[in-house]
N, C-alpha and C positions, 0 to 999 in steps of 0.2 A: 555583075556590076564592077566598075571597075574604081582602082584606086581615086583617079583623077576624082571622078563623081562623088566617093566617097569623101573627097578631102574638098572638096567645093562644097558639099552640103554640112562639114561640121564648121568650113569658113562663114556661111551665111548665119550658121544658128549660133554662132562664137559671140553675138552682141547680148541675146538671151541666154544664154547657158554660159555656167561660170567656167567648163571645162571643154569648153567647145574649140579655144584655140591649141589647147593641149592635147587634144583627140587627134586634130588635122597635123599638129605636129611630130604627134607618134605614125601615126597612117606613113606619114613621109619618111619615116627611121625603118619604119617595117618594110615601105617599098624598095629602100637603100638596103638593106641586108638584104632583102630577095636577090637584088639585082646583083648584087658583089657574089652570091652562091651560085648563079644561074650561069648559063652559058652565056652571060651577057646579052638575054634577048632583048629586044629594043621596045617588046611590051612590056616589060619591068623596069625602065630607064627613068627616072622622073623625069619630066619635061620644066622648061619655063612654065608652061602651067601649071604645074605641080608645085612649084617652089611659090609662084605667086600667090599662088592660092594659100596656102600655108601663111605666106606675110599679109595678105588680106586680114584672115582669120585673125592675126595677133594684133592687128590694126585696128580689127573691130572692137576687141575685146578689153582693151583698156587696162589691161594686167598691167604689175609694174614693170613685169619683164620683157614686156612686148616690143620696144623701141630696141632695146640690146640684141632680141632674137632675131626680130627683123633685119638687124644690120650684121647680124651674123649670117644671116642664110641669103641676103644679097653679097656679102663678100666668098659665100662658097659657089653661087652662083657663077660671079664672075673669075672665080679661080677651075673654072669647067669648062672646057670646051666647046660641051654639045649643050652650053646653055646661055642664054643670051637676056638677060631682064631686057623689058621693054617698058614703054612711057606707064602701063599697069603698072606694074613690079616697081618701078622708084617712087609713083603715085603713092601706093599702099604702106613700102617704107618711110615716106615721108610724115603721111599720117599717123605713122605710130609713134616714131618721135617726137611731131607736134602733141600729141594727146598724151604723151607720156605726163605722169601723173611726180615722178622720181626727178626729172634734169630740171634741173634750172634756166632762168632762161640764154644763160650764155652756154649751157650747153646744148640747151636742141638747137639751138644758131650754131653752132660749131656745126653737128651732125647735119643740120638741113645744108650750111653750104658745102659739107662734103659730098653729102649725094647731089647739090647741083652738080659738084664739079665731076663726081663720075658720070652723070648722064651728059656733058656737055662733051666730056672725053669721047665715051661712047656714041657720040652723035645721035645722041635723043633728044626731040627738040623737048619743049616744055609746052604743057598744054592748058586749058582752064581748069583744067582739076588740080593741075599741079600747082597754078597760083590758089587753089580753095585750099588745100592741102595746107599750102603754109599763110593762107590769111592773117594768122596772128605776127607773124613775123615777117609779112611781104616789105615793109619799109626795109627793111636788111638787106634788099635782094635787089639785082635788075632785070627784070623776067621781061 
């Protein structure tokens, strides 16, 4: 079995289990020290789907640290070369900062139009998840 799978099935069980974002968040710590030991095989590399998956997972879960992790692990993302978020991966971040339970509301509007404006940089358009994503705060935005 592999990592990926292992970190997609504790992302999906992350809305029912109170530690299910924090499982998929270790999996991804444990697949990062493999790889940093390893001869740097490209089967131990996390991928964009490995990171996303992990931001799903924190997005689902509603923690209050979820929105912070999440915009932590797309800024490590995007400080990587071999890694590229996609309209998923700022979806998922988005979601986590809207549902953050912790920001006020001028601060998920800060955060939401920071990650608009990385994905606009990055040339990712915006999709209808992405305006469900920020529903509550769509007036703030010109999507």
């Amino acid at each position: 079995v592999s990592f990926n799978t292992l970190i997609n099935c504790w992302a999906k069980a992350s809305s029912a289990r109170p530690h299910g974002a924090q499982r998929a968040d270790d999996l991804l710590t444990t697949l990062q020290q493999r790889y940093r030991q390893s001869d740097k095989s490209h089967d131990l590399r996390p991928t964009t789907i490995t990171y996303s998956s992990v931001i799903a997972a924190w997005a689902r879960s509603r923690k209050t640290q979820a929105a912070d992790r999440a915009l932590e692990l797309l800024g490590a993302m995007n400080a990587n070369r071999h890694l590229r978020p996609t309209v998923l991966t700022y979806n998922a971040v988005l979601r986590a900062v809207v549902a953050s339970p912790i920001l006020s509301d001028k601060e998920t509007i800060d955060h939401v139009g920071g990650v608009l404006r990385k994905m606009k940089k990055a040339r990712i358009a915006t999709d209808g998840f992405t305006k469900k994503a920020i529903a509550p705060f769509a007036d703030q935005f010109d999507l």
